[in-house]
Structure formats: structure tokens, C-alpha cells
C-alpha positions in Angstrom: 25.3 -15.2 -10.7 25.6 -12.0 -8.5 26.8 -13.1 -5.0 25.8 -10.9 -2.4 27.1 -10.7 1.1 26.2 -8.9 4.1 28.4 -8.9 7.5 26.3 -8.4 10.4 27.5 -7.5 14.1 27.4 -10.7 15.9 25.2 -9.6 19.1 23.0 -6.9 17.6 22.7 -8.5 13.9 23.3 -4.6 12.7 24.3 -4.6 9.3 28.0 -3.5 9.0 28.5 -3.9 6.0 27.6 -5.9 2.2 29.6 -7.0 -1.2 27.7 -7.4 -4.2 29.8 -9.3 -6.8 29.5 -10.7 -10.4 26.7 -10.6 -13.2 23.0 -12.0 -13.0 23.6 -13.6 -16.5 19.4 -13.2 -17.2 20.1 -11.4 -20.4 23.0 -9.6 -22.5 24.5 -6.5 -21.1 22.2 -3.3 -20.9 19.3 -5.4 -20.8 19.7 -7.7 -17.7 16.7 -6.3 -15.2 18.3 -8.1 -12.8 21.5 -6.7 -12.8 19.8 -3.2 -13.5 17.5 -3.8 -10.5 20.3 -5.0 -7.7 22.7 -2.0 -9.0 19.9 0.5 -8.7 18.7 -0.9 -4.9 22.2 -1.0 -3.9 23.9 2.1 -4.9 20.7 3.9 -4.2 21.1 2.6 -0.6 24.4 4.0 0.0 23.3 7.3 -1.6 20.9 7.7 0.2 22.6 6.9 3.3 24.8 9.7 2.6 22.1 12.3 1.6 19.8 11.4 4.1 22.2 11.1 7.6 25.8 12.2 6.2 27.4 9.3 6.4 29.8 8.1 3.8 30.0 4.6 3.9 33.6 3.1 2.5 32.7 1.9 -0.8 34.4 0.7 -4.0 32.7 0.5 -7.0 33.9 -1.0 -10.5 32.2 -3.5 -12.9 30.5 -6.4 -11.7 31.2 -5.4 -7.8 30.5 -3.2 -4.8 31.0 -3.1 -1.6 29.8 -0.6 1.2 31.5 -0.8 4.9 30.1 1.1 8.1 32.2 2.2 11.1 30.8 -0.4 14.1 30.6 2.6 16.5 28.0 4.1 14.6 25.8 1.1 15.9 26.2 1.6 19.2 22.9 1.5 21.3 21.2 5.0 21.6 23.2 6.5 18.5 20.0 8.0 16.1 22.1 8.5 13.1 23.1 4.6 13.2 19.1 3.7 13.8 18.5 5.5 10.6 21.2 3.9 8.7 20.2 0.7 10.2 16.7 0.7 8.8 18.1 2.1 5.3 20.4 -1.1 4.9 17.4 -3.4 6.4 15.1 -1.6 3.8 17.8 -2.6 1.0 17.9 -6.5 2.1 13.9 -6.6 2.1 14.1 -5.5 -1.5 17.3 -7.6 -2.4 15.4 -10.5 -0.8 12.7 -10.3 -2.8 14.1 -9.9 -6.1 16.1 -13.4 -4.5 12.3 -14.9 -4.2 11.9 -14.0 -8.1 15.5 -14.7 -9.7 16.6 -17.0 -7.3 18.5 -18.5 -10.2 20.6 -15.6 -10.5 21.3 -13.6 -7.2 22.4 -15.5 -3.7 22.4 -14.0 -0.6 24.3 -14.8 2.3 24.7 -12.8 6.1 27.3 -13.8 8.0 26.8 -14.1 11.2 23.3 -14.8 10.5 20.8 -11.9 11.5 20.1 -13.8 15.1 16.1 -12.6 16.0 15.9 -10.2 18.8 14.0 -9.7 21.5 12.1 -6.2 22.6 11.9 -7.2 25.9 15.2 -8.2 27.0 18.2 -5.6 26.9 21.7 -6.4 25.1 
């Protein structure tokens, strides 16, 4: 099963940062879709992060496991680069999620804190 964790700010619920770990197991090696599918949303996240803003993310990579961490100041209220990379890591749990909804035998999620629901109206 591929465990995947994401650490989110306590207050703000930004992403900070996420671990993928393991193997999905649906099928043997070079034909797992699952696996194939949560490498490509993942690494293409970080990637894209960096293209897209210019921020390198410390990551390690090897089989079976990746992990991505964002400096907290980057988050910090007003900062348009951090928005950006914000809604590039929310993009990559939507699709993570809903390969979970799909293959739920195979790939867990888990945020810790958990993504608390923010309101518009009142300032943090």
C-alpha cells in the first residue's frame, strides 16, 4: 500500500509539506497504474512548482518514496509566490484524493494537523 502524508500548518491548514511511501501492489512492476498515476501527480507537482514560481522544494526521491518540504515563511499571509504554490499542492491532493476514492485499497492518505475549514470572513 502507498502511504501518503501531508503536514499542514496548524492555523492556516497550508500545506508544508507531504511523504509518499511504499508500493500500490495493484499489479507487477511497470504495470501498476496506480503507482504510475501517484508518481506522475506527485513529482509533476513539485516540478511544476519549481518551473512555474522558482521554488525548490527539499525533496528526496528513491524507490518506493518521496518527500517534498516547503520553507513555512513562504506561507506567510500576503506572500503571492506561497498562494501559487499553495494552490499547486491543493491541486495535487484533489487528484491524490480521487485516485484514494478509486483504489482506496491501495493508497491512504493522511494530513496531519487535519486541514481545519476556514473562514473568508474572519481574519487569522
Amino acid at each position: 500500500m502507498i502511504q501518503i502524508r501531508i503536514e499542514r500548518k496548524p492555523v492556516t491548514g497550508a500545506i508544508l509539506s507531504f511523504r509518499i511511501k511504499g508500493h500500490a501492489l495493484y499489479a507487477d512492476p511497470g504495470n501498476d497504474i496506480v503507482c504510475s498515476a501517484i508518481s506522475a501527480i506527485t513529482v509533476g507537482t513539485v516540478n511544476a512548482i519549481e518551473k512555474l514560481t522558482g521554488t525548490v522544494a527539499n525533496a528526496r526521491m528513491k524507490d518506493g518514496f518521496l518527500s517534498a518540504r516547503y520553507s513555512p515563511e513562504l506561507f506567510e499571509p500576503g506572500n503571492e509566490k506561497g498562494q501559487q504554490v499553495q494552490l499547486l499542492l491543493e491541486s495535487m491532493v484533489v487528484m491524490l484524493r480521487g485516485i484514494e476514492e478509486s483504489y482506496g485499497k491501495h493508497i491512504a492518505i493522511t494530513q496531519n494537523p487535519r486541514k481545519k475549514e476556514v473562514d473568508p470572513n474572519v481574519e487569522t
